[in-house]
C-alpha positions in Angstrom: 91.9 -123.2 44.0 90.3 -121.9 47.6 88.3 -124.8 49.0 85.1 -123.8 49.0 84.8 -122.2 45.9 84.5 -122.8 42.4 86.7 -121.2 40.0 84.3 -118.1 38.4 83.8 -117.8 35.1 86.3 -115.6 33.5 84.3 -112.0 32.3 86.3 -109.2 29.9 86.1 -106.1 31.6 86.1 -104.1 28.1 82.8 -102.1 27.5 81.8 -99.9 31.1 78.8 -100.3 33.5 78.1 -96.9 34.1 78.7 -93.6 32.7 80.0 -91.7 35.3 78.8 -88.6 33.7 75.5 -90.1 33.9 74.4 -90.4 37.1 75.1 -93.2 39.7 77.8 -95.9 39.1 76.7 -99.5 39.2 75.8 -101.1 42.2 79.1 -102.7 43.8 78.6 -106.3 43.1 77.8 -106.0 39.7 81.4 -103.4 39.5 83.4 -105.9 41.2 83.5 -109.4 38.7 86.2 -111.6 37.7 87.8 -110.4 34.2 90.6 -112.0 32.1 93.0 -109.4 32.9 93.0 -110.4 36.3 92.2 -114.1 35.8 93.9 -114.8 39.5 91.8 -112.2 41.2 88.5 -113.6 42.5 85.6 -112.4 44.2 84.1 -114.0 47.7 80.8 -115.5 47.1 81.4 -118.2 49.3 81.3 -117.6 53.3 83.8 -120.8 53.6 86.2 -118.8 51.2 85.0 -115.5 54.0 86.5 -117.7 57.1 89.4 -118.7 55.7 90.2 -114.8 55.2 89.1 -113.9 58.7 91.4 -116.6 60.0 94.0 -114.9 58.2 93.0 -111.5 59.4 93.3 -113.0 63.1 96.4 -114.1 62.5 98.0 -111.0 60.8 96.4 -107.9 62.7 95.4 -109.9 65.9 97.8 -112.6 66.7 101.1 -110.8 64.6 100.5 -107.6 65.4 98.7 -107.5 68.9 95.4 -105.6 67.7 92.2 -106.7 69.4 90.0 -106.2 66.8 86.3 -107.8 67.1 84.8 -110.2 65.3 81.0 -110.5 64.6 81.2 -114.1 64.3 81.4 -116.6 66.9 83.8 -119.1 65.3 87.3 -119.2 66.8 90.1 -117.1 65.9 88.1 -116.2 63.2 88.0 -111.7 61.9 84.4 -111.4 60.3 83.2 -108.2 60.8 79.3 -106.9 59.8 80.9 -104.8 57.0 81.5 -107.9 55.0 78.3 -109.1 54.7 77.7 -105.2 52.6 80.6 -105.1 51.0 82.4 -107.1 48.8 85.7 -109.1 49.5 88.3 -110.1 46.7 91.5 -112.3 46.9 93.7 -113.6 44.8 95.1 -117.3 44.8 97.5 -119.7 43.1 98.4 -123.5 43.5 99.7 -122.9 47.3 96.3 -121.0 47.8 95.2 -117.7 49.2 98.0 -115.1 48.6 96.1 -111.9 49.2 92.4 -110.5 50.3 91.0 -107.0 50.6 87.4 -105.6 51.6 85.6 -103.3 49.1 82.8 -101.3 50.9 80.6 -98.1 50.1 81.9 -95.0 51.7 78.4 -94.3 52.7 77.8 -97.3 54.0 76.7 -97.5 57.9 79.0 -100.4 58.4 81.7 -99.2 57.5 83.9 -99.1 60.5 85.7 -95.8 61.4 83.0 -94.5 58.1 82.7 -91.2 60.2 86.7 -90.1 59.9 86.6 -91.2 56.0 83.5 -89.4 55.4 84.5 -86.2 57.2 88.3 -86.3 55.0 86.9 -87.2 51.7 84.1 -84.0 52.3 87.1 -81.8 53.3 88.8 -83.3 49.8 85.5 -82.6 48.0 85.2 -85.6 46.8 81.5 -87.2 45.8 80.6 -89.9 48.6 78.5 -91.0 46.2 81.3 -92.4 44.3 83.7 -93.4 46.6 84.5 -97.1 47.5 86.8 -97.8 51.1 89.5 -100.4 50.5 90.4 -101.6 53.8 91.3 -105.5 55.3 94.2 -106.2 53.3 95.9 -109.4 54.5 98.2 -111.6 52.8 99.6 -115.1 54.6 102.9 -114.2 56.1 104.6 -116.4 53.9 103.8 -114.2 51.0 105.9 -110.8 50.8 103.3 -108.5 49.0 103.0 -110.9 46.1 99.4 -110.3 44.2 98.8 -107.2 46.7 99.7 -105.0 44.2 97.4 -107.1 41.6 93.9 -106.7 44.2 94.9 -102.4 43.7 95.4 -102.8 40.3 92.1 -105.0 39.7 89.9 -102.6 42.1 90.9 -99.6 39.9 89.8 -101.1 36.5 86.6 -102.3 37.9 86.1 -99.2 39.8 86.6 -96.9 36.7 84.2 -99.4 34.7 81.5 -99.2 37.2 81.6 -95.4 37.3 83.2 -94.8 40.7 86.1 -92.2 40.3 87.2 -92.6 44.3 89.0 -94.8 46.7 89.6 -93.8 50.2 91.5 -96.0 52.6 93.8 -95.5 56.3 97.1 -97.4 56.9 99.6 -97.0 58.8 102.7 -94.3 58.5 104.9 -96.7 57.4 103.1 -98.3 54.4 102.1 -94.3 52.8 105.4 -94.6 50.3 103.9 -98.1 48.9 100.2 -96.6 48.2 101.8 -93.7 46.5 102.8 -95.6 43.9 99.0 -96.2 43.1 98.5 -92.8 42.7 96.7 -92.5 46.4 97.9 -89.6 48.4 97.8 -88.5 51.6 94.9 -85.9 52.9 96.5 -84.6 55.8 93.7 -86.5 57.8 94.3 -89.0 60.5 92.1 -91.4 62.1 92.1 -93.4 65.6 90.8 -96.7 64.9 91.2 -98.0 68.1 93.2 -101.1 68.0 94.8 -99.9 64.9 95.9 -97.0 66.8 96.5 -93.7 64.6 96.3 -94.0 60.7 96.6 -92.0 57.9 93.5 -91.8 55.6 94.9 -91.5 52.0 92.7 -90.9 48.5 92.6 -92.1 44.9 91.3 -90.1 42.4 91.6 -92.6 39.5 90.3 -89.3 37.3 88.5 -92.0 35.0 91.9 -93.4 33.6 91.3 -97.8 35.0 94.8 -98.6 34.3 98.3 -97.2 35.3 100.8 -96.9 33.2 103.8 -97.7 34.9 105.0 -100.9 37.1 104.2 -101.1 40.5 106.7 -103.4 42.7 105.1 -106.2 44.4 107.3 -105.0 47.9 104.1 -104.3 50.5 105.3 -105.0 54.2 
């Protein structure tokens, strides 16, 4: 268990928020809950749980790989950013602790950093903005080689798909395309400068309404 946080109630994601045919999906906090499929995936409601991810973001993009990103908090060696006070953070966690993270935002949100590059490729994919959440932030402890990475994708898709979002939009670098393949994301030709990221693919998800792939997807992420 994450210090700082009690262990959620467990909630079955069968039955759906929304009817994407409807209208609008369901606002992103009430989309994004624990549920028993997932019963090691947990949402951040806890800003103690919120540091000890941007301590882990510091140490992985910042201190591991050299990127001078800037945080919007004043605590130490700490990556909080304004985007995820709107959005919504998961993780995932077992006996040792925190094993994964990863930042769930609005595509239209004003926040959302480099939001004008995803806007502009999911427009020239056609895709409604309107339903369209940004994964972005994914961290795991450097001890941990993609274990539970491949459960956060997995856990935003079902809970996308009952919320009534169809889309996921995301940028990553060259080298980690062939692993968010296998989730069915694919490349838009797109690119993005994001600065301290330097130059990163922006990649989509059309989940089409299906919440669940069918095959297995290695737990190998770099």
């Amino acid at each position: 268990m994450i210090d700082g946080e009690a262990r959620p109630t467990m909630i079955c994601s069968t039955g759906r928020l929304a009817d994407p045919a409807g209208g609008s999906p369901a606002p992103l906090r009430q989309a994004l809950h624990e549920c028993a499929e997932y019963p090691h995936v947990r949402v951040v409601r806890d800003f103690a749980v919120l540091r000890r991810i941007g301590h882990l973001r510091h140490e992985q993009y910042v201190q591991g790989q050299g990127k001078p990103y800037r945080s919007d908090i004043l605590e130490r060696d700490c990556l909080v950013e304004i985007a995820d006070f709107s959005a919504v953070n998961i993780y995932a966690a077992d006996a040792s602790g925190l094993t994964a993270a990863m930042r769930i935002g609005l595509l239209e949100d004003r926040h959302q950093p480099q939001g004008t590059s995803l806007r502009e490729a999911a427009a020239a994919a056609g895709i409604d903005p309107a339903l369209t959440l940004v994964c972005s932030r994914l961290v795991r402890p450097a001890t941990q080689r993609g274990r539970h990475v491949a459960d956060l994708v997995r856990f935003v898709r079902l809970r996308t798909v009952t919320g009534g979002y169809r889309y996921c939009v995301m940028q990553t670098a060259e080298r980690l395309v062939p692993f968010f393949r296998r989730f069915e994301f694919q490349e838009t030709g797109c690119w993005s400068d994001d600065g301290p990221g330097g130059r990163l693919q922006v990649m989509i998800l059309d989940t089409r309404m299906q919440p669940v792939l069918g095959r297995t997807i290695h737990h190998d992420a770099a």
